[in-house]
N, C-alpha and C positions, 0 to 999 in steps of 0.2 A: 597895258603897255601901248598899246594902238595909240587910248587915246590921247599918253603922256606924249608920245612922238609927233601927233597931229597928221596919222595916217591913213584917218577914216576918208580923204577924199581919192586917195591912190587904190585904198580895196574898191571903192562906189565903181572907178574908171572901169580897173578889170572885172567887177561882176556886169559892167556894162558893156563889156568885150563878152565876155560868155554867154549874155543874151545876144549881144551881136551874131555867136557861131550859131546859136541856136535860128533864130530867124533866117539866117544863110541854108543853113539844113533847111530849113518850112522851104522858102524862095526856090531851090534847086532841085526840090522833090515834083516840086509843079512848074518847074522850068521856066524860071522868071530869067530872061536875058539880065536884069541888072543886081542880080545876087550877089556877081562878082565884085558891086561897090560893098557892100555890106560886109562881105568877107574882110575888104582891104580896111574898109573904118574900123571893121574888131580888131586885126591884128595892129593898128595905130595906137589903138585904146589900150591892150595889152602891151606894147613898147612905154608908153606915156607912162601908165601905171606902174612897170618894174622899174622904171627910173625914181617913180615918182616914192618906190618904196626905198631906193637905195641912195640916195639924194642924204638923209641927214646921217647915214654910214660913213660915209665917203668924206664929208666934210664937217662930223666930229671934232669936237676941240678936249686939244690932248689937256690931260688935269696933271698927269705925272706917267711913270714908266707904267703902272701898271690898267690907270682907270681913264676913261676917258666920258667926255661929258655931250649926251647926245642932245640937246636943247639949250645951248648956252644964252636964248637970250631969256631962258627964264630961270638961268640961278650965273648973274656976269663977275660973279666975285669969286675965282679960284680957291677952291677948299685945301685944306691941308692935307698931308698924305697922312692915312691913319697907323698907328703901330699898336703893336700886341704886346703883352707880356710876354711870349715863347721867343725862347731864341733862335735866330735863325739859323738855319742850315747853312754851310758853306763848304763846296766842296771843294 
């Protein structure tokens, strides 16, 4: 599903945030004054990245009430709504 959605550059960001924390920890244990940049680019990279995951959520193109189509420029012709032989429920 990752790579249906074209997600693999949003996880790269945030494991690039979590070497960022990690590096921060090394830098603060041996009291490097500029660790605090390091801290602030991870937590930038971590923002980037959870938008960068919720980005084709959000802007989804609806197919009908119940489906919706997370990549529309790679299928631009609206599918039909599917039905079943059971009947449905109504209450």
């Amino acid at each position: 599903m990752i790579k249906v959605l074209k997600l693999q550059k949003a996880v790269y960001v945030i494991l690039l945030g979590v070497i960022g924390l990690i590096a921060y920890q090394i830098m603060s244990m041996n009291k490097i004054q500029s660790s605090i940049y390091v801290l602030q680019l991870s937590g930038l990279l971590f923002l980037i990245g959870s938008l960068w995951l919720i980005y084709p959520i959000l802007f989804a193109k609806k197919i009908n009430d119940e489906e919706v189509q997370l990549d529309p420029e790679k299928h631009p012709k609206v599918a039909d709504p599917v039905t079943s032989a059971q009947p449905s429920v109504d209450q």
